[in-house]
C-alpha positions as CSV (number, residue, x, y, z in Angstrom):
1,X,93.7,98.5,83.0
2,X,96.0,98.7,85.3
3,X,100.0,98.5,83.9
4,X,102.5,97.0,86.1
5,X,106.3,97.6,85.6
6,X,108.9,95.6,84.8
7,X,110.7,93.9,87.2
8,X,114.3,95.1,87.1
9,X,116.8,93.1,84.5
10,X,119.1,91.6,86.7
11,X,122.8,92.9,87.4
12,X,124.4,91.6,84.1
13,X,128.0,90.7,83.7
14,X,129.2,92.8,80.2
15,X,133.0,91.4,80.5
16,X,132.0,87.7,81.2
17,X,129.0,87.8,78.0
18,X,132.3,88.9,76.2
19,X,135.0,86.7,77.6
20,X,132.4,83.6,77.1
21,X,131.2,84.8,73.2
22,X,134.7,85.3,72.2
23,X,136.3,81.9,73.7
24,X,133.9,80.4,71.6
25,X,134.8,82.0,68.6
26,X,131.4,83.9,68.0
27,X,130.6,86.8,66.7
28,X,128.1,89.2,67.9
29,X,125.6,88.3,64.6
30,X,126.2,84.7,65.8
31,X,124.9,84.8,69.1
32,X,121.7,87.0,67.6
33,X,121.7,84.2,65.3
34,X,121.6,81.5,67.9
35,X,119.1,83.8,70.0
36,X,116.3,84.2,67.2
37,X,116.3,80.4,66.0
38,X,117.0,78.5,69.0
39,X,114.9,80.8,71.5
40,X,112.8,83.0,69.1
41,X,113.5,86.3,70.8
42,X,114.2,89.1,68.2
43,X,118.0,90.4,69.2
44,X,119.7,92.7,66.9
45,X,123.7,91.9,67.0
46,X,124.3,95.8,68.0
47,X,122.2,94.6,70.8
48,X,124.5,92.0,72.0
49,X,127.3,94.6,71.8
50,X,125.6,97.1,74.0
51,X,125.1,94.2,76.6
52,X,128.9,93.7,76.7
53,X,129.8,97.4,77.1
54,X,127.5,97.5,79.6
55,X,125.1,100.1,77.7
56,X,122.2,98.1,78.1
57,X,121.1,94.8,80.0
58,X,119.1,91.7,79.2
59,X,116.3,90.9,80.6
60,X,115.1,87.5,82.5
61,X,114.2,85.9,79.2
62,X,116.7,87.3,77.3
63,X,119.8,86.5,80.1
64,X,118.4,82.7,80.3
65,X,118.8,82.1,76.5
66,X,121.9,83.8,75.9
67,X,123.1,81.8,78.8
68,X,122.2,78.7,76.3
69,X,123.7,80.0,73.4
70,X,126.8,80.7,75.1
71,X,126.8,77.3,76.9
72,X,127.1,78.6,80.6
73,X,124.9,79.1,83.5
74,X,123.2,81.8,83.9
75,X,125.0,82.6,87.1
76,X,127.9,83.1,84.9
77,X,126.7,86.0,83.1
78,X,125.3,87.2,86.2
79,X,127.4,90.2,88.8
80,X,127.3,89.0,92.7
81,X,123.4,88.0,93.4
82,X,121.6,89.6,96.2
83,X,118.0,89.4,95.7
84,X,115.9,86.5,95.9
85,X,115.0,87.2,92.2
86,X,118.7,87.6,91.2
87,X,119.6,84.3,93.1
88,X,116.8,82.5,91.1
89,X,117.7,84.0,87.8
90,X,121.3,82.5,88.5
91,X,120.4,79.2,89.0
92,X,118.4,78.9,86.4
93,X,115.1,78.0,88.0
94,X,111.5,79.2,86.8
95,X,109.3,80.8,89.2
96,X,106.5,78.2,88.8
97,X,109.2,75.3,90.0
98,X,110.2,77.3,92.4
99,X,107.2,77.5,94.1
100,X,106.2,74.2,93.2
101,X,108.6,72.5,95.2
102,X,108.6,74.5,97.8
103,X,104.9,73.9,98.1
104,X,103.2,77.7,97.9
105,X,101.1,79.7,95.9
106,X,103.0,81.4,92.9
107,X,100.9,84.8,93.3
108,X,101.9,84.4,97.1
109,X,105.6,83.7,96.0
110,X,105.7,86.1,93.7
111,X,104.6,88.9,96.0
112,X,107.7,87.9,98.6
113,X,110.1,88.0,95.4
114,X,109.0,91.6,94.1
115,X,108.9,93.2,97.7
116,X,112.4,90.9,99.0
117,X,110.4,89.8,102.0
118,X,110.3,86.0,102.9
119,X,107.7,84.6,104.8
120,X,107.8,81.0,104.1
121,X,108.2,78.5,107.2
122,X,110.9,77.2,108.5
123,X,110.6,73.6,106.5
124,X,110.1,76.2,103.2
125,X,113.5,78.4,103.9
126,X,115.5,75.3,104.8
127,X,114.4,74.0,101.0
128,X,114.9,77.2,99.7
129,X,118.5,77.3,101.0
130,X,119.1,74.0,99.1
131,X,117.3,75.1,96.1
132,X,119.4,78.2,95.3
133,X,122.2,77.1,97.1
134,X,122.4,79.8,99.5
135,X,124.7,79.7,102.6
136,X,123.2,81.3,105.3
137,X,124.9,84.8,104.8
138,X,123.4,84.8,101.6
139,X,120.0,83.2,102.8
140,X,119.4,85.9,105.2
141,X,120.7,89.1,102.3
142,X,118.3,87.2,99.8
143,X,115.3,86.8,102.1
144,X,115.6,90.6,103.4
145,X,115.8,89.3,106.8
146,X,118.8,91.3,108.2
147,X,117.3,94.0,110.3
148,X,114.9,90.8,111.9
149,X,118.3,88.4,112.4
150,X,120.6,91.7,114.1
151,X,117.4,92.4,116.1
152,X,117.3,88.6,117.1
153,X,120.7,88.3,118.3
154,X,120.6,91.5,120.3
155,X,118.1,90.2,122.4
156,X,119.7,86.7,122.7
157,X,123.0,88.5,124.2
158,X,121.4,90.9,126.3
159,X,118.2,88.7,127.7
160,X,118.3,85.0,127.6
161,X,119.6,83.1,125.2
162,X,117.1,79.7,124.7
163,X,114.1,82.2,123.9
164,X,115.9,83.0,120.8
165,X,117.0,79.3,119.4
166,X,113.5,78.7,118.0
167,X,112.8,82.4,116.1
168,X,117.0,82.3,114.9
169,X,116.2,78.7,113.6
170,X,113.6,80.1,111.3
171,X,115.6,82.3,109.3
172,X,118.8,79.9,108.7
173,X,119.3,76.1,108.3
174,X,121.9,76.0,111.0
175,X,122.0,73.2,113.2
176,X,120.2,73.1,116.6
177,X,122.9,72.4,118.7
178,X,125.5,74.7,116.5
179,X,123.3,77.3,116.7
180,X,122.5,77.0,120.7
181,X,126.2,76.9,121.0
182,X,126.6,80.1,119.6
183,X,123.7,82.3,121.1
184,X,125.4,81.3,124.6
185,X,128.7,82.4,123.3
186,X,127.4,85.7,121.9
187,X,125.2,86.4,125.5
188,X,129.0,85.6,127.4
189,X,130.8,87.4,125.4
190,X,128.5,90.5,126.0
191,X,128.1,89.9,129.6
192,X,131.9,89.5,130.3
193,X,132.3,93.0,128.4
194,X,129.8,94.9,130.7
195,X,131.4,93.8,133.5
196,X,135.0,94.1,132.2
197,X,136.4,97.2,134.2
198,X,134.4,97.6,137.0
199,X,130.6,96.7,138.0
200,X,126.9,96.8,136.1
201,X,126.8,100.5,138.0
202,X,129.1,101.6,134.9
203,X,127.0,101.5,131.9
204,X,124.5,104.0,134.2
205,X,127.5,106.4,134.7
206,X,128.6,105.7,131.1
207,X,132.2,104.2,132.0
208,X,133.9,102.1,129.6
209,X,132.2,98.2,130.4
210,X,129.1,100.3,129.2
211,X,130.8,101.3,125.9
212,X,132.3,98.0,125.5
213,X,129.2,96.3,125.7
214,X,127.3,98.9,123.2
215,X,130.0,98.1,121.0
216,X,129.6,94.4,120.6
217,X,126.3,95.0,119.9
218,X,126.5,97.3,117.3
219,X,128.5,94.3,115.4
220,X,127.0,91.4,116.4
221,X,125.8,90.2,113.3
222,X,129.2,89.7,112.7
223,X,130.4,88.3,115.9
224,X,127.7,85.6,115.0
225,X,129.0,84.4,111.7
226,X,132.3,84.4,113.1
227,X,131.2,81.8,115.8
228,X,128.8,80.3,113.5
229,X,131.9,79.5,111.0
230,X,129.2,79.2,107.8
């Protein structure tokens, strides 16, 4: 039979478990308490101490119901999300209702949450978005779509533009007309930079326009969320 590991515990918060068990006046034995009768999971209090000096982590299970017995959410014991997984986890949301409402397979959503490649539709991501309440920085991170969107853009500057609303739409719940807005800006801004100093004749002899124009592409990603404002 074939054993499959773990997925990875998620990237646990040791000060805030402590901060939040302590402003409620419990003791380590009191949240093992809480864990074993409320959520039946078998936590030894020298367990909960290793969480909060960071010797040892919860797992899934285990971060969801301490989250309970501590009264917080579970993005509160969590360290800055970054996975799909870890956004999940945060907000507190099974993987069955996940992939309930965003109408898919479980096996099939699954397999996108283990490898950190999305490939729902564009309907599926804009739900997803709203689900997990990602912005679309942390959309694109989450989904593993950053090579894909920097890829994107560089052609949208360079080439032209419209042929890239469409593809760019799929990966982030922007707005149409916003984002159309900004894929013009980006393929300006480009163009006026090649042709800065002298003619097109420059980035063949390797004069500065050239360089200029290698160099907003090398940060575009970033140019784009500072036109896109989100």
């Amino acid at each position: 039979m074939r054993v499959h590991p773990s997925p990875p515990s998620p990237p646990f918060n040791a000060f805030a478990a402590r901060r939040l068990r302590e402003a409620l006046g419990m003791a380590p034995a009191h949240v093992a308490y809480g864990l074993r009768a409320q959520y039946g999971l078998g936590v030894a209090p020298e367990t909960v101490l290793a969480w909060e000096r960071g010797q040892a982590s919860p797992d899934a299970r285990e971060l969801s119901a301490l989250a309970g017995v501590l009264w917080c959410s579970p993005a509160e014991l969590l360290a800055a999300a970054t996975t799909l997984r870890e956004h999940r986890i945060a907000r507190g949301v099974a993987p069955e209702d996940l992939a309930r409402r965003l109408s898919m397979d479980l096996k099939a959503y699954l397999r996108m949450e283990e490898s950190n490649r999305w490939r729902g539709n564009e309907r599926q991501t804009a739900m997803l978005s709203e689900i997990l309440a990602l912005g679309p920085r942390d959309l694109v991170e989450a989904t593993g779509r950053d090579e894909e969107l920097s890829d994107l853009l560089r052609s949208a500057a360079t080439t032209r533009w419209q042929a890239y609303v469409k593809p760019v739409a799929k990966l982030l719940p922007i707005p149409r007309r916003r984002l159309e807005v900004v894929l013009q800006r980006l393929h300006a801004d480009y163009h006026a930079r090649m042709v800065a100093t002298s003619s097109w004749g420059s980035e063949v002899t390797g004069g500065s326009s050239g360089e200029a124009g290698r160099e907003y592409l090398a940060r575009v990603v970033d140019h784009f969320w500072e036109l896109a404002r989100v």
